[in-house]
C-alpha positions in Angstrom: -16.3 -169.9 -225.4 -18.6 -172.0 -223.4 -16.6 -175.1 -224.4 -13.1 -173.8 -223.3 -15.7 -173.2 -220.0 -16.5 -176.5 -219.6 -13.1 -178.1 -220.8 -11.5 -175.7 -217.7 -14.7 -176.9 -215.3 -14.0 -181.0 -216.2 -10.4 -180.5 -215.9 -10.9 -178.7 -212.3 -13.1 -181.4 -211.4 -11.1 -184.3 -212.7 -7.7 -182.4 -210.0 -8.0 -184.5 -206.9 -6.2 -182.9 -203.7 -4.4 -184.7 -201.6 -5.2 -184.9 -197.8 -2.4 -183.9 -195.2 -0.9 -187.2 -193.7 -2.0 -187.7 -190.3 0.2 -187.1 -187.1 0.9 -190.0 -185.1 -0.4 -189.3 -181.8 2.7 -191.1 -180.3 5.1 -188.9 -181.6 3.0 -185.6 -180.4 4.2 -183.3 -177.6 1.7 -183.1 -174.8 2.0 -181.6 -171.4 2.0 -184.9 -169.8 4.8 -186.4 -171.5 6.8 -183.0 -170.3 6.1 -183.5 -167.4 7.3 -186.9 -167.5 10.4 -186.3 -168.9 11.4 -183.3 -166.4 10.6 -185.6 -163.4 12.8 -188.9 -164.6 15.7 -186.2 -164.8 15.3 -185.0 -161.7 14.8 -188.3 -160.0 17.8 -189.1 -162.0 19.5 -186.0 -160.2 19.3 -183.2 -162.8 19.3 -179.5 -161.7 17.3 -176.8 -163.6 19.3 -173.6 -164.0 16.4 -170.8 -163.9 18.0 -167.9 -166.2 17.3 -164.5 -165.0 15.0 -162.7 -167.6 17.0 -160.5 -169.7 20.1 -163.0 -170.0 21.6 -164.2 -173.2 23.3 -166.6 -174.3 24.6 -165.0 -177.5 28.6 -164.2 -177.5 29.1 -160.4 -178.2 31.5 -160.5 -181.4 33.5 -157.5 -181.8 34.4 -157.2 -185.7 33.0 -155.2 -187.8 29.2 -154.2 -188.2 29.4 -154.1 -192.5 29.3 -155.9 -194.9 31.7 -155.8 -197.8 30.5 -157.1 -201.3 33.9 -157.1 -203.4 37.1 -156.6 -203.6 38.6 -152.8 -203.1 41.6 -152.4 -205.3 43.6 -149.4 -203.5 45.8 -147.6 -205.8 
């Protein structure tokens, strides 16, 4: 038994993790860069729309609210 517990120990210390990849900072979002962007489209002549809370834009669908899983032979 205490070799299968030190077969199981060298093989966990032989399994090497690999390290996330690190972000380039130039393609991270910041604040800044926002606030960049927002003022070249206004300077460019952009409008913001402010959407009153509550709004969406999700099209009501009127169909049925179930779901059918086969075929229903009638008859």
């Amino acid at each position: 038994m205490a070799s299968v517990k030190a077969a199981k120990a060298a093989k966990a210390a032989k399994t090497v993790k690999k390290s996330k990849p690190v972000k380039d900072l130039a393609d991270d979002v910041t604040s800044a860069k926002i606030d960049n962007h927002i003022e070249e489209f206004l300077a460019s002549g952009g409008k913001i729309q402010e959407i009153p809370l509550g709004v969406s834009g999700q099209v009501a669908t009127s169909g049925p609210r179930h779901i059918t899983l086969g075929k229903r032979h009638s008859g």
